[in-house]
C-alpha positions in Angstrom: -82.8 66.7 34.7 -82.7 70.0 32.9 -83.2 72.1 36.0 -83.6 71.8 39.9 -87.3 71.8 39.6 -87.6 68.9 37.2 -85.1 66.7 39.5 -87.5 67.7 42.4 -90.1 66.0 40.5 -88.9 62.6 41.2 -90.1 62.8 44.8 -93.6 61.5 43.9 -91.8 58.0 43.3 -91.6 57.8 46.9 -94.2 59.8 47.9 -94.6 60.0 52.3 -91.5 57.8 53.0 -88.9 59.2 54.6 -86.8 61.8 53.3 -84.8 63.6 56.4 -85.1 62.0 60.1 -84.0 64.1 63.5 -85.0 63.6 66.9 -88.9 64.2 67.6 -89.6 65.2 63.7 -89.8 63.6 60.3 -89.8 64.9 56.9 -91.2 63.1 53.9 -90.2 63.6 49.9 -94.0 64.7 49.4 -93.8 67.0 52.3 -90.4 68.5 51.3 -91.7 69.3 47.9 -95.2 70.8 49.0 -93.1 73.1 52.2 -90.7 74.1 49.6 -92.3 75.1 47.0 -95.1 76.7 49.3 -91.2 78.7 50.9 -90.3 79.4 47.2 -93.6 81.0 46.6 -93.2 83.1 49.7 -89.5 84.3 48.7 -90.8 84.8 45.1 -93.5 87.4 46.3 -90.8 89.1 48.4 -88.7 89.7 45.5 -86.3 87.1 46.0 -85.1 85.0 42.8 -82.8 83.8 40.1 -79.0 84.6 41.8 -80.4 86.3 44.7 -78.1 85.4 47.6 -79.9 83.5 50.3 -78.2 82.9 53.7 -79.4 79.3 55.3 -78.1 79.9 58.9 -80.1 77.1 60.7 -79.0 73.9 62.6 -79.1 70.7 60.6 -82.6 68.7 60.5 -86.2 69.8 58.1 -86.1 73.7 58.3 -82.4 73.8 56.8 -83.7 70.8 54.3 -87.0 73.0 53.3 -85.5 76.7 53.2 -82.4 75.1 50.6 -84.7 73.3 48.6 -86.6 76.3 48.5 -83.7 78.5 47.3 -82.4 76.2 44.6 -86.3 75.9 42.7 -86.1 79.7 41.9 -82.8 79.6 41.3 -81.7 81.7 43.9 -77.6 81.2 45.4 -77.5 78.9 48.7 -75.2 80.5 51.4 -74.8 77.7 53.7 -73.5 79.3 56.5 -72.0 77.1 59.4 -74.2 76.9 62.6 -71.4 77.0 64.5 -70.2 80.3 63.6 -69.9 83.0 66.2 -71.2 86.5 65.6 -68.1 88.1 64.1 -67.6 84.8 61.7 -71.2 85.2 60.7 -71.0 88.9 59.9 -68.0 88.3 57.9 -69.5 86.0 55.6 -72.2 87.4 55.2 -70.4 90.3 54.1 -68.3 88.0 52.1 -71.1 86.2 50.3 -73.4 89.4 49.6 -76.0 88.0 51.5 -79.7 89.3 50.9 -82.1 87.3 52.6 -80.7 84.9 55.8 -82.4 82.7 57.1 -82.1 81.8 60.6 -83.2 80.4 64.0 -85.2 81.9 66.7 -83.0 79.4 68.5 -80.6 76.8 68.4 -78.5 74.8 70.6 -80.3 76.0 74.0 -79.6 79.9 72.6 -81.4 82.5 72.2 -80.4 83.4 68.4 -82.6 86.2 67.6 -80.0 88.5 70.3 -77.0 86.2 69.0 -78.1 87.7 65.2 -78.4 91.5 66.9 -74.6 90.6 68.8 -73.3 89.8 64.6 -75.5 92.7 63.0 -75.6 95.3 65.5 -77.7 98.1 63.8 -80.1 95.3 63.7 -81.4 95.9 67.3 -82.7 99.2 67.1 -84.0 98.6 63.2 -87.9 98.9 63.1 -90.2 97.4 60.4 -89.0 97.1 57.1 -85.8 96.7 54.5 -82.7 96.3 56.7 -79.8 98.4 55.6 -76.3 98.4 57.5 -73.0 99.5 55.8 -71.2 96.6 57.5 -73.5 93.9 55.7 -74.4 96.3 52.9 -76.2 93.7 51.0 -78.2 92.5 53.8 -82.4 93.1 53.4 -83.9 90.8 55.4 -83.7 87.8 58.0 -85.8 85.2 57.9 -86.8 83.5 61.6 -90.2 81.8 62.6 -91.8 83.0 65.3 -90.0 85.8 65.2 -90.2 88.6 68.1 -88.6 91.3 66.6 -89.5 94.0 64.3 -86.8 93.5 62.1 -87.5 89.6 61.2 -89.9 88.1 58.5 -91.4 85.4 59.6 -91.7 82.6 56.7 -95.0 81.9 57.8 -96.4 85.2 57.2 -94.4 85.9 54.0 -96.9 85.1 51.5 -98.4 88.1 49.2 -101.2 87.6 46.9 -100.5 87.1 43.2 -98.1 84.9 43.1 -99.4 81.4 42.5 -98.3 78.0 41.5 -98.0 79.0 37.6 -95.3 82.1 39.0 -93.3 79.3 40.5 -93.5 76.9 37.8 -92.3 79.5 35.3 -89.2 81.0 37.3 -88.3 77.3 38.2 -88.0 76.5 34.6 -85.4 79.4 33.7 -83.3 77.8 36.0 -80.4 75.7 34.6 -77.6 73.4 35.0 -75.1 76.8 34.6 -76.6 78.3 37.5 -75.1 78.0 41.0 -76.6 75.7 43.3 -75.0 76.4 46.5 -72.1 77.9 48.0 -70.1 76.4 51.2 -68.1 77.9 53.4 -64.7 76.5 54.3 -61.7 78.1 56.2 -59.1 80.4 53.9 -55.1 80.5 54.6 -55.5 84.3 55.1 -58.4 84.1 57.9 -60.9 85.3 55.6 -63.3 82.1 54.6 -63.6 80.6 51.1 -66.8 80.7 49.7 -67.1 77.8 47.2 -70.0 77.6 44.3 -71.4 74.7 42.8 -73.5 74.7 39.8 -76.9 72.6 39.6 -75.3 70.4 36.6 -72.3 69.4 37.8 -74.3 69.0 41.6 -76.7 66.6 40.2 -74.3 64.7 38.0 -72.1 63.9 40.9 -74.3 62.2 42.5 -74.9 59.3 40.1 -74.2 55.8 41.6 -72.9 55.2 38.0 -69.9 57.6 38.1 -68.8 55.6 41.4 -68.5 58.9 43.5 -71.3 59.5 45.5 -72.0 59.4 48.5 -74.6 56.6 50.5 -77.7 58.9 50.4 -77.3 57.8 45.9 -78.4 54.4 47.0 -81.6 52.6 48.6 -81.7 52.5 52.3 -81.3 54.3 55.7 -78.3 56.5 56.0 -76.7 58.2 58.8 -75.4 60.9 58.5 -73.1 62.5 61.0 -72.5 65.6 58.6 -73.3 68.8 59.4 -75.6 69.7 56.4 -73.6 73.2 55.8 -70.5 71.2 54.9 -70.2 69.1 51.6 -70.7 65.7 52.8 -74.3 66.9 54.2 -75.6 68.5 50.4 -74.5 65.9 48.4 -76.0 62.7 50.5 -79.7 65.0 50.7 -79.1 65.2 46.9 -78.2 61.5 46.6 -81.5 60.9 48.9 -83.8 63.2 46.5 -82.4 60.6 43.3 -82.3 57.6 44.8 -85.3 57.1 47.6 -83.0 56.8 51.0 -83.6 58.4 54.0 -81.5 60.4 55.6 -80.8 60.4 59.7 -79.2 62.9 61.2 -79.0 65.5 64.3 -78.9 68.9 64.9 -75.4 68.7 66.9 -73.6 64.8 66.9 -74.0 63.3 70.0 -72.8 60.0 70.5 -75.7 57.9 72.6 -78.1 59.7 70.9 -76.7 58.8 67.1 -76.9 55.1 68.7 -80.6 55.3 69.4 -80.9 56.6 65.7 -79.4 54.1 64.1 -80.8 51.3 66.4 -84.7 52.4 66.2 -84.2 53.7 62.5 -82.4 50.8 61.6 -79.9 52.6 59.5 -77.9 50.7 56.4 -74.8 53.2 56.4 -73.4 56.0 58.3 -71.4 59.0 56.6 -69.1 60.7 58.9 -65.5 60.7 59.4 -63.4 58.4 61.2 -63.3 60.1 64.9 -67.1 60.4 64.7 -67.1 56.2 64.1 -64.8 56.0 67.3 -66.7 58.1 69.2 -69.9 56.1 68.7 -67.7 52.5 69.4 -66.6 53.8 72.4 -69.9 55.0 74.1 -70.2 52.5 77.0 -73.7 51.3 75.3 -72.2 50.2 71.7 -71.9 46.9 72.9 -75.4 45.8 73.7 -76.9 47.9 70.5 -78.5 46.2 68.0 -77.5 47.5 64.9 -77.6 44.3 62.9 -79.0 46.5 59.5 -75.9 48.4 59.4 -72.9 47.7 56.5 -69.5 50.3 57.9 -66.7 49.9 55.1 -63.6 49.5 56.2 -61.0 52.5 55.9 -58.4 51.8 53.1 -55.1 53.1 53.4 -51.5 53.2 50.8 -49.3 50.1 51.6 -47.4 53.0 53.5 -50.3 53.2 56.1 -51.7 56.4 54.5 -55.7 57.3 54.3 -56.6 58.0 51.1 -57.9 61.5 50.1 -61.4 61.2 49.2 -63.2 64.0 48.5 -63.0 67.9 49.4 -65.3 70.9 49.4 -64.1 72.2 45.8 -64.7 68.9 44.3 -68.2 68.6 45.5 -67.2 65.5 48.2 -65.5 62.1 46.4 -63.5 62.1 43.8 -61.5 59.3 43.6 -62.5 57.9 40.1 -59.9 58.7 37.1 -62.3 58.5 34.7 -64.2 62.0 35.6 -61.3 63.7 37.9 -57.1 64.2 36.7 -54.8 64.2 39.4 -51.4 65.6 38.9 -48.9 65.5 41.7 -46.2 68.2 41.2 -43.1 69.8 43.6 -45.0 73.3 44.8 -41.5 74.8 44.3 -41.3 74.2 40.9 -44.3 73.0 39.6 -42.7 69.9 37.7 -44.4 66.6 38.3 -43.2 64.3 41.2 -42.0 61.1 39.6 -44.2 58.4 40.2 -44.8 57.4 44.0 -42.9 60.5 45.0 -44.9 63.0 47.2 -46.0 65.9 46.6 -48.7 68.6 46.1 -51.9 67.3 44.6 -53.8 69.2 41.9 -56.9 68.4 40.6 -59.4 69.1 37.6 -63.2 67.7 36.2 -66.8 68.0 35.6 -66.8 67.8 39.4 -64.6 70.4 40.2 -66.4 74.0 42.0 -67.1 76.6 39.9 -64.6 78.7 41.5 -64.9 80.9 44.7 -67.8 83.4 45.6 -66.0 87.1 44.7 -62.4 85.8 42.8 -61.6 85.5 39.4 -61.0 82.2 37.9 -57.5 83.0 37.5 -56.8 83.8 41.3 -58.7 80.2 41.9 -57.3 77.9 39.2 -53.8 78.3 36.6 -53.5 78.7 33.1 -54.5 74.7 32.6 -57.6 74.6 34.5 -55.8 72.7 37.9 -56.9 73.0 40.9 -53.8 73.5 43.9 -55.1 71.7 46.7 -52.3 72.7 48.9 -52.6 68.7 49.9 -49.5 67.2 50.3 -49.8 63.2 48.8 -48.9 60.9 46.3 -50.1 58.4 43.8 -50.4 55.3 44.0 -53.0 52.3 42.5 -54.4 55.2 40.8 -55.6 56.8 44.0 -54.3 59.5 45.9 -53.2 59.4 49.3 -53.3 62.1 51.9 -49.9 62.4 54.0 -50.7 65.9 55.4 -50.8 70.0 54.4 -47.9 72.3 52.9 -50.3 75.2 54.2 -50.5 75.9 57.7 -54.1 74.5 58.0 -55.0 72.8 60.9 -57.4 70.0 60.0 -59.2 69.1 63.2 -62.0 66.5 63.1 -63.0 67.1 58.9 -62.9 70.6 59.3 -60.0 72.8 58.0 -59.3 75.4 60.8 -57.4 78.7 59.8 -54.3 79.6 62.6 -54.9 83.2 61.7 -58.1 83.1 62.0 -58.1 82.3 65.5 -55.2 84.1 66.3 -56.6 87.4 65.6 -59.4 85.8 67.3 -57.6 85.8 70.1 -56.1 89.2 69.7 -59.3 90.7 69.7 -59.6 89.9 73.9 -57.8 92.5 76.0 -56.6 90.0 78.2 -54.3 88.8 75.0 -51.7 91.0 74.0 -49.9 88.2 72.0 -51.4 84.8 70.3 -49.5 81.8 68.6 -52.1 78.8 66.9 -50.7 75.2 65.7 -52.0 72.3 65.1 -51.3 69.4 67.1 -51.9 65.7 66.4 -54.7 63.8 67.9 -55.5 60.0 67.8 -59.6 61.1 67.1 -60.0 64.0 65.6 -56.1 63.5 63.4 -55.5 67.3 64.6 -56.4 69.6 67.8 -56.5 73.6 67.4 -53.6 74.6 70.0 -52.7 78.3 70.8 -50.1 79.5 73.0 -50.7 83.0 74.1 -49.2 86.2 76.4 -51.4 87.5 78.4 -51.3 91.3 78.5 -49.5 93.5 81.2 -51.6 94.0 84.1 -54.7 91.5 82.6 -56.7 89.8 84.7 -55.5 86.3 85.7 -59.4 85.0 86.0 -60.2 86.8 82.5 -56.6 84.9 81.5 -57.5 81.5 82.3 -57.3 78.8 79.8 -60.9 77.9 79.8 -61.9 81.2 79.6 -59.7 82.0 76.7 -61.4 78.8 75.0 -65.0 80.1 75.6 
């Protein structure tokens, strides 16, 4: 397809089956087009459009499905911004990412978001009616919650100015092309600041063919899981795959093991997407045994004949990317930059159609060298034409899928009196492959009750 909108299109092949499934609500392709679009119409009137920067802070399930969808017709940039980040992450990003428009919950996880957004934006809480403006988030205009109690949100639902009709949309959703930026996710940087990585609509879309052998399950008919967040890769690219393909997709707001089980079971799922500790948590939940879940096909984990997993996919290559035909792997000694001879390990570089577009606010040449390759900072090696993961050069910390900055939490850390000094590793773990562990010193005179470990960890 030419543009996001035309892609769209190919929802009326399935009409009101499923699209997106979460506890207590169901979404259907007709219905995500018709709430979009009826969104996109709303942002459109409020001057929102082609590149404007649109925050999607929501938990996963059919708002976060509808408000992305909505961004990506008009063309505007996707900021998907983890729901699990805590007011000074979120500020930072969206400070980071320019963001003009957020959108984000009245609540989520049993909290009471709309004081957690005035806690991360503070000039927020005395702001009246009208444009927001706050040096700290310069670019910041408006947040976007239903139901909304405060003066300072828009509430979607009442968004909606004459004047702007269906032909508005229809024309501003054909400017948009395969060049522009789809979305940009937010992944953990080596210097504590997070890397904010843009994917264009053409390459997107392209990935997702079953054809190329990358894609995820969502690409192909049936009933996936998926244990994904959908502000992480693995979540965008499977809702994509769904959108071409027909599948719907499962999911939760937060993963919970014996409720993923009654999903599966009563949805009768095909696949699941998530990564490997996720799989052992739902095997060992003390109800996995009597579950029916007869409809599902698990592939079995591949790994080198030296026992290693295979690397297979990342953020900057838009999930999978373990087909040589569309991705070059080079693996090359980070001292030196020659190549590894065959076999031997190394650091793994990478380049193709697939590959990000860059990162939100660098130039190309701070994000890729003179050649166009991508430096992973994986440590691996080649082997069968794949490449297999044996570990990090940086000091990452990759705990359960996610990559986890140690300076990040560190100054984390620092930032509570109690902490006068604050030392993060990461430690191996048989489920989640690493644990975030910090070793601190408390500060003279602190408070031992304020200096307890599970204090510290709140």
């Amino acid at each position: 397809a030419r543009h996001f909108q035309g892609y769209l299109k190919l929802a009326h092949l399935y009409g009101d089956a499923d699209f997106v499934v979460v506890p207590g609500e169901r979404l259907s392709f007709r219905a995500a087009e018709e709430r979009s679009g009826d969104l996109a119409l709303r942002l459109l009137a409020r001057g929102v459009g082609k590149g404007t920067r649109v925050g999607v802070f929501l938990p996963t399930g059919v708002d976060w499905v509808v408000a992305w969808l909505a961004a990506a017709r008009i063309g505007a940039m996707a900021m998907l911004l983890p729901a699990t980040y805590r007011p000074p992450e979120l500020r930072r990003a969206l400070a980071i990412g320019d963001v003009a428009v957020l959108f984000a919950p009245r609540a989520m996880f049993g909290r009471d978001y709309e004081a957690f957004l005035e806690e991360a934006v503070p000039s927020v809480a005395n702001h009246g009616f009208g444009a927001i403006f706050d040096p700290d988030v310069p670019h910041l205009r408006s947040v976007w919650v239903r139901g909304t109690s405060r003066p300072w949100g828009t509430d979607p639902d009442q968004a909606r100015a004459p004047g702007c009709e269906d032909t508005v949309l229809e024309a501003v959703e054909a400017t948009v092309t395969p060049a522009d930026p789809l979305l940009v996710i937010f992944t953990s940087g080596s210097s504590a600041d997070p890397k904010a990585v843009v994917h264009t609509h053409g390459a997107a879309i392209r990935k997702i063919q079953p054809e190329l052998g990358m894609c995820l399950p969502g690409s192909f008919p049936g009933r996936t899981f998926c244990a994904m967040p959908f502000f992480w890769v693995g979540g965008p690219q499977d809702l994509l795959g769904a959108v071409r393909g027909g599948a719907a997709v499962v999911t939760q707001p937060r993963f919970e093991p014996a409720e993923a089980l009654d999903l599966l079971e009563r949805e009768r799922c095909t696949s699941v997407l998530g990564w490997a500790n996720l799989l052992q948590q739902l095997e060992a939940d003390p109800t996995f045994p009597g579950r029916d879940l007869s409809s599902l096909t698990v592939p079995q984990a591949t790994f080198s004949s030296r026992g290693h997993p295979r690397n297979l996919g990342m953020t900057e290559t838009f999930g999978p990317h373990a087909n040589l035909s569309w991705f070059d792997y080079r693996v090359v000694d980070p001292a030196t930059g020659a190549d590894t001879r065959p076999g031997d390990e190394g650091e793994f570089l990478v380049r193709g159609f697939g590959l990000m577009a860059g990162f939100y606010g660098k130039e190309r040449e701070e994000v890729f060298d003179r050649d166009g390759w991508y430096h992973t900072g994986d440590r691996g090696y080649i082997e069968d034409g794949q490449i297999w993961f044996t570990g990090r050069y940086s000091e990452m910390v990759k705990a359960g899928g996610a990559n986890v900055s140690p300076v990040e939490v560190e100054q984390a850390l620092l930032s509570l009196p109690a902490v006068d000094q604050a030392y993060v590793i990461g430690l191996d773990d048989p489920e989640r492959g690493q644990v975030v562990a910090a070793a601190v010193v408390l500060a003279p005179g602190a408070d031992p009750a304020v200096g307890d470990p599970e204090a510290l960890r709140q």
